[in-house]
C-alpha positions as CSV (number, residue, x, y, z in Angstrom):
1,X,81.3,87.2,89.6
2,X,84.5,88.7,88.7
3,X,87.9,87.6,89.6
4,X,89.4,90.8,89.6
5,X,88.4,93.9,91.3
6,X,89.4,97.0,90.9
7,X,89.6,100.2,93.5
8,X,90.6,104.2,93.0
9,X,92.1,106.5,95.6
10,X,92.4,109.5,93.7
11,X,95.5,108.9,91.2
12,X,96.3,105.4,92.7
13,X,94.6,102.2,91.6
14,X,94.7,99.0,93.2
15,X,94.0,95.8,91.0
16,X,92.6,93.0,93.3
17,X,93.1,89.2,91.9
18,X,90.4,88.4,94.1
19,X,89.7,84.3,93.6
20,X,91.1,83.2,97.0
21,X,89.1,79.9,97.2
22,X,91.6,78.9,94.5
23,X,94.6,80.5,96.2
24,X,94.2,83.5,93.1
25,X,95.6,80.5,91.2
26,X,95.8,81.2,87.2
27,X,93.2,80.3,84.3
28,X,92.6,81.4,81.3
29,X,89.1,83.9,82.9
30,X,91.3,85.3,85.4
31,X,94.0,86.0,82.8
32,X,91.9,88.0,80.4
33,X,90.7,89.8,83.2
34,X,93.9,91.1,84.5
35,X,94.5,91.9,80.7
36,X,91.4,94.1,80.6
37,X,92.5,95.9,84.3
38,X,95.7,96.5,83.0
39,X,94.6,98.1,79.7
40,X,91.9,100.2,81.4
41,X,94.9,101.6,83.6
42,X,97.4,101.9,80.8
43,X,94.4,103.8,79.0
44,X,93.4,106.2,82.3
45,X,95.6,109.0,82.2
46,X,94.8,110.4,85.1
47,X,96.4,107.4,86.9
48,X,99.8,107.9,88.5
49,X,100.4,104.3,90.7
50,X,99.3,100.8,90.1
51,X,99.3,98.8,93.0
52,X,98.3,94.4,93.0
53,X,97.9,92.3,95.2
54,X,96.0,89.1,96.2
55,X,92.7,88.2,98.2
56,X,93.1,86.0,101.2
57,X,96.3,84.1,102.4
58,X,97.6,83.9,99.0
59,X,99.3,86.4,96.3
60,X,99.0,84.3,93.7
61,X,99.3,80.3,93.2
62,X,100.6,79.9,89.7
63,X,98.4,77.8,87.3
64,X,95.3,76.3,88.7
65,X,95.3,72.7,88.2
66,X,92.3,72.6,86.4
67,X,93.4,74.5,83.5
68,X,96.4,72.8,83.6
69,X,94.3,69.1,82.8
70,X,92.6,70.9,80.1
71,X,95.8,72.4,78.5
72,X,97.0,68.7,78.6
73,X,94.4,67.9,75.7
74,X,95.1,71.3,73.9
75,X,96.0,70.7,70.4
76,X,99.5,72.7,69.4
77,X,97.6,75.7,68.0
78,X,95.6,76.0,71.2
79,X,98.9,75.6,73.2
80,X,100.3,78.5,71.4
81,X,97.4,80.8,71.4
82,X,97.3,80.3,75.3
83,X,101.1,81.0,75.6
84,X,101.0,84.1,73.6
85,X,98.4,85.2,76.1
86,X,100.3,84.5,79.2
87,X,103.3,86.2,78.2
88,X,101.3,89.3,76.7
89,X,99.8,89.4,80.7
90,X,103.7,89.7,82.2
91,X,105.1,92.4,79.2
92,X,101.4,94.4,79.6
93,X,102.3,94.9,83.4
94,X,105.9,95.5,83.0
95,X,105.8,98.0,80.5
96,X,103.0,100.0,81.9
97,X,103.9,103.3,81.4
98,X,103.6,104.4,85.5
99,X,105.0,102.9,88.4
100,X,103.6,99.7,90.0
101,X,103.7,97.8,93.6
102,X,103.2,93.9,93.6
103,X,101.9,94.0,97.7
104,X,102.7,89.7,97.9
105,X,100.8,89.4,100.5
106,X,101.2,85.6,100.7
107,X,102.9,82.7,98.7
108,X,103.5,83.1,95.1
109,X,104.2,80.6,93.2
110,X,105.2,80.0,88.9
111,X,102.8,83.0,87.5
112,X,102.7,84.8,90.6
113,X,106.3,84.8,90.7
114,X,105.9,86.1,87.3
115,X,103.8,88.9,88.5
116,X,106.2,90.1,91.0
117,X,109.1,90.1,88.5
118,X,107.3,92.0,86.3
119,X,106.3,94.7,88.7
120,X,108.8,97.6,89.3
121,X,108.4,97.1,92.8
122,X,107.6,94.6,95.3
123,X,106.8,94.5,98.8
124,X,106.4,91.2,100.8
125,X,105.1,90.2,104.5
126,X,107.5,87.6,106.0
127,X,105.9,84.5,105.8
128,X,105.4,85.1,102.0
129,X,107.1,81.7,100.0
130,X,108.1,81.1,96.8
131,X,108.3,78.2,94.4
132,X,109.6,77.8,90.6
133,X,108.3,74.1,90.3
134,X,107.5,73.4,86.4
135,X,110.5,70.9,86.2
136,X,108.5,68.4,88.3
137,X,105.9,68.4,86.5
138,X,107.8,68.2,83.4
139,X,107.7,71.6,82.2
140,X,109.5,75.0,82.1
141,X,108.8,78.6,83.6
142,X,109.3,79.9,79.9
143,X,106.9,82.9,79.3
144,X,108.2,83.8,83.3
145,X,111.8,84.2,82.7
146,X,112.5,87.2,81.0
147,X,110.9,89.0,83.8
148,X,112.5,86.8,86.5
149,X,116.1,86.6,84.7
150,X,116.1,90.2,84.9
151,X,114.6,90.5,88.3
152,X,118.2,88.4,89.7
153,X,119.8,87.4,87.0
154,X,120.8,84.3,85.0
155,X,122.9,82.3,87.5
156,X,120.5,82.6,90.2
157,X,117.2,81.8,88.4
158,X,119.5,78.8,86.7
159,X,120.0,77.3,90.2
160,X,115.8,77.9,91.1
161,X,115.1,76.7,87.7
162,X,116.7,73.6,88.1
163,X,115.7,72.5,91.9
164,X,112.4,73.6,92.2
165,X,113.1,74.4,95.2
166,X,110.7,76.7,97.5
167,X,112.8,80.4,98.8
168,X,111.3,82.5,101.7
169,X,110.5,86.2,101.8
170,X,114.5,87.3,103.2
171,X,115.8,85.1,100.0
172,X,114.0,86.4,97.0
173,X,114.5,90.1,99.0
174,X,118.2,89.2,99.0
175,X,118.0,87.8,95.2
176,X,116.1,91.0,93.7
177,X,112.8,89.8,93.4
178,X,111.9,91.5,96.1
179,X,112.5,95.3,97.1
180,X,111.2,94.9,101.1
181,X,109.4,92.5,103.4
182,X,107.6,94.1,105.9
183,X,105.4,92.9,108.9
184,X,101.7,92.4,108.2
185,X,100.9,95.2,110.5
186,X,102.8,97.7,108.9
187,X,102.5,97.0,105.5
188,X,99.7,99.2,104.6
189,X,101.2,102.0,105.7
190,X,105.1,101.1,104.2
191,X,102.9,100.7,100.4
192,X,101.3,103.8,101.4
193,X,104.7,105.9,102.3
194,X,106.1,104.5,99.1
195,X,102.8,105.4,96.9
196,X,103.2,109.1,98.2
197,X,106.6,109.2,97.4
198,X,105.7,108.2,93.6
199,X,103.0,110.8,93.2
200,X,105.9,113.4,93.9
201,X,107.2,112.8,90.8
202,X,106.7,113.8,87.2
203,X,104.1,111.3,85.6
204,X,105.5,111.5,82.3
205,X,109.1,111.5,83.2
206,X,108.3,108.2,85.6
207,X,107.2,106.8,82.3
208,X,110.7,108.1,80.3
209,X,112.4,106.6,83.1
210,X,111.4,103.3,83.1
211,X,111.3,103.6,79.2
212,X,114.9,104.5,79.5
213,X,116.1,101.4,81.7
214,X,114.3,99.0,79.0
215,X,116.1,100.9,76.2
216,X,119.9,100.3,78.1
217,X,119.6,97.3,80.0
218,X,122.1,94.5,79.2
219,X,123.2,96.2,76.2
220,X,126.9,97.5,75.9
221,X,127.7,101.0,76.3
222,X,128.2,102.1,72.4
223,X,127.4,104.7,70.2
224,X,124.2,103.6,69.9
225,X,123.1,103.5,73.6
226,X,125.0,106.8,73.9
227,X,123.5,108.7,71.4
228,X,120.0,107.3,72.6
229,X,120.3,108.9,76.0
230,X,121.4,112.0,74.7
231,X,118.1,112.0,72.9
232,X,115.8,111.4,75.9
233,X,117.6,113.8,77.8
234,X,117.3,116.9,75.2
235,X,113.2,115.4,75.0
236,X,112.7,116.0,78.3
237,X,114.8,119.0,78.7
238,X,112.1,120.6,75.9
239,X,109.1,118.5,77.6
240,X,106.6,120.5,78.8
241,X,106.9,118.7,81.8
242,X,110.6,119.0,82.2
243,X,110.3,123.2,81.9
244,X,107.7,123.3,84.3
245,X,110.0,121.0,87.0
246,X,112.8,123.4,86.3
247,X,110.5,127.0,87.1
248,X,108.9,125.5,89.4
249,X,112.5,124.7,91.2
250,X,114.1,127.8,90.6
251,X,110.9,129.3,91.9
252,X,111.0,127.4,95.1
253,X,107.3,126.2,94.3
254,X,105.8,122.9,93.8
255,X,105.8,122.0,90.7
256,X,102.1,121.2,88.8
257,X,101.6,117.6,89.1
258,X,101.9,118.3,93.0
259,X,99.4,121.1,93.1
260,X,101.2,123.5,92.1
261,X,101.0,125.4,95.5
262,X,104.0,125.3,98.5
């Protein structure tokens, strides 16, 4: 039986981690399968929204303790293998080349946080906790971090770091992490409001944009960055895309990827 599941609605695909007896807790079976789920969207080009969630009362619990006894005994190659495997899960999702919706639809701890961080948005119910724990247990969130330092920021994921401290829903929506916490009875339809509004938009230019905040983020503003965005500009300006966006504007019609039709 599979640990991930996999559903279409037209342009929108919704990626399942679907092991709730174990809280969707991490190992290295559900890993790989999350890899392939994400590849097989990454490859579908007729998909315009990702959206993931968890099975059950849990998003995602982090590492499950039973690969986390075997990785004890792993010898350093092993260790490193596993690693680069885990971090090539978090880049893979964040650099998927359409939108996607983390739906944290319970707690979310180490990994999971990972998950949401590395998701462009996330939407939360309320009793939805969090929890960066490795220091008691004698380790670090490493493979996590770029994803959560960006998500909000250095001082803040210092302080979480350090305590190991659990956060609620309101904090990590306050913090970043999160971009809304909705009621459990409306949050179908909130996801659903926010999926339409994507499919509005130019696929390919969705995919320049967020290619475009990975290419300026926390680098200073210098000829280099400059003369970068005055490239993707005059791309997209000559994109096929991009001419039909403009006719279809000045035409007062929607543009293809919405039909094409008023």
């Amino acid at each position: 039986m599979s640990d991930i599941t996999t559903d279409r609605d037209g342009a929108v695909i919704r990626v399942t981690i679907d092991r709730p007896e174990r809280h969707n807790a991490l190992d290295m079976h559900l890993i790989d399968g999350l890899h392939a789920a994400l590849d097989a969207v990454a490859a579908d080009k007729s998909a315009r929204v990702l959206q993931l969630t968890g099975r059950g009362t849990s998003f995602c619990a982090g590492a499950d303790i039973n690969w986390m006894r075997r990785m004890a005994d792993y010898a350093p190659a092993e260790n490193l293998a596993d690693a680069q495997r885990l971090a090539g899960l978090f880049e893979k999702l964040a650099n998927l080349p359409l939108p996607t919706i983390a739906i944290v639809n319970g707690p979310a701890y180490g990994g999971g946080i990972g998950l949401v961080a590395a998701s462009d948005f996330a939407i939360a119910v309320p009793n939805a906790e969090f929890v960066l724990s490795e220091v008691k247990l004698g380790l670090i969130p490493a493979v996590i971090s770029p994803h959560i330092i960006r998500a909000i920021g250095g001082r803040m994921a210092n302080r979480l770091f350090l305590s190991g401290r659990k956060f609620d829903a309101q904090e990590a929506l306050k913090l970043g992490l999160l971009s809304d916490v909705i009621g459990d009875d409306e949050i179908d339809e909130h996801v659903n409001a926010l999926t339409r509004q994507l499919l509005e938009n130019a696929p390919e230019a969705m995919a320049a944009a967020k290619e475009l905040v990975a290419f300026v983020a926390d680098r200073p503003v210098d000829r280099h960055v400059i003369d970068g965005t005055i490239e993707r500009i005059a791309k997209r300006r000559a994109s096929a895309e991009g001419k039909e966006g403009l006719t279809a504007f000045l035409e007062k019609r929607n543009p293809a990827w919405r039909g094409g039709a008023d």
